[in-house]
C-alpha positions in Angstrom: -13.0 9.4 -2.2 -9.6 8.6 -2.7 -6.9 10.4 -0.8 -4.3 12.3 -2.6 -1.1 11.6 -0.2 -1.6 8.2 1.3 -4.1 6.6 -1.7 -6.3 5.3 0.7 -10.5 5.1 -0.4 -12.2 6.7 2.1 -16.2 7.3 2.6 -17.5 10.2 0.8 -18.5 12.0 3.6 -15.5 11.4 5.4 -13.7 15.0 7.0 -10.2 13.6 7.2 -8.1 10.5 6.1 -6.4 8.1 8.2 -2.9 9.7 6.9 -4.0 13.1 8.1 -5.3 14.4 5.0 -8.1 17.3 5.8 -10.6 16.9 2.4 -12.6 19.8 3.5 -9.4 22.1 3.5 -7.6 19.9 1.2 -4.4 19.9 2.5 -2.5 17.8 5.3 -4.0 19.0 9.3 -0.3 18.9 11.2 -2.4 18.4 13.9 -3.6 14.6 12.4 -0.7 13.6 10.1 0.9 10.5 10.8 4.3 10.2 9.3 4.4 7.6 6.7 5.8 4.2 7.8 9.6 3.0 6.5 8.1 -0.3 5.6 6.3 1.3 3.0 8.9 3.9 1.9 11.1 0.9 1.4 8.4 -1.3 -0.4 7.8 1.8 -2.7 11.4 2.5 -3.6 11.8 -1.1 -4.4 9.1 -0.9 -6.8 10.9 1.9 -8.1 14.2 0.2 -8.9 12.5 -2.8 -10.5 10.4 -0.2 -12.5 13.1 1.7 -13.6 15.1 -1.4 -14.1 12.8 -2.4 -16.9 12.5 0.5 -18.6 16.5 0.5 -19.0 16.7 -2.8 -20.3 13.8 -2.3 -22.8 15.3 0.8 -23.5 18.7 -0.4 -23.9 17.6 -3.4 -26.2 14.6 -1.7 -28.6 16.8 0.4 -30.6 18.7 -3.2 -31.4 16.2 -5.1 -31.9 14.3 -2.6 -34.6 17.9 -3.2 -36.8 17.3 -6.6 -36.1 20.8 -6.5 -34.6 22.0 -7.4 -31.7 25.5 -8.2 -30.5 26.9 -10.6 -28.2 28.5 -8.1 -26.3 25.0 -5.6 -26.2 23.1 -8.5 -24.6 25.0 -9.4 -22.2 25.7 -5.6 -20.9 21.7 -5.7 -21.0 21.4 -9.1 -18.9 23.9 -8.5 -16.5 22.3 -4.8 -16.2 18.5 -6.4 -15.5 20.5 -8.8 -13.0 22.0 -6.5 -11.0 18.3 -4.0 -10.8 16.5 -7.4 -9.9 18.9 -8.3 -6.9 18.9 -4.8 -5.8 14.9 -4.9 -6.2 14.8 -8.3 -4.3 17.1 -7.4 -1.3 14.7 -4.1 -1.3 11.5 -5.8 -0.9 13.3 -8.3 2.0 14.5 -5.2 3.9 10.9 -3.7 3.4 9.4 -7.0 4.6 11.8 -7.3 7.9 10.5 -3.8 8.5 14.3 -2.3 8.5 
């Protein structure tokens, strides 16, 4: 059984996830839950960047590339734009991996 906040598989016949998640009363026990760590709020927001990164630049370069033009100018707006989510997404995943 997979847990709806924290993801983690858990037996089937398992009361309560490691997170706090109750599965019989499916909703978090305040008396369990166990705030989630920074590491992985970090990890996940630098997933996030990168993700959404990806979608601008395809987004940004599909509706050239379907009038089979592109300009000079277009692609390197769209480079330098991919650059600058990348390095934002690398210094993310460092902080995340420091544990800051």
């Amino acid at each position: 059984m997979k847990c709806p906040r924290c993801g983690l598989i858990n037996l089937d016949t398992a009361y309560r996830c490691d997170c706090g998640y109750d599965f019989r009363i499916n909703e978090l026990d305040p008396r369990y839950a166990k705030p989630v760590p920074k590491v992985e709020r970090r990890k996940e927001l630098a997933v996030r960047v990168v993700t959404v990164g990806l979608i601008i630049l395809i987004l940004w370069l599909l509706p050239s590339s379907s009038r089979a033009y592109l300009t000079f100018s277009k692609v390197l707006w769209a480079l330098g734009l991919a650059l600058i989510v990348f390095v934002a997404g690398y210094f993310l995943f460092r902080l995340a991996r420091k544990g800051l």
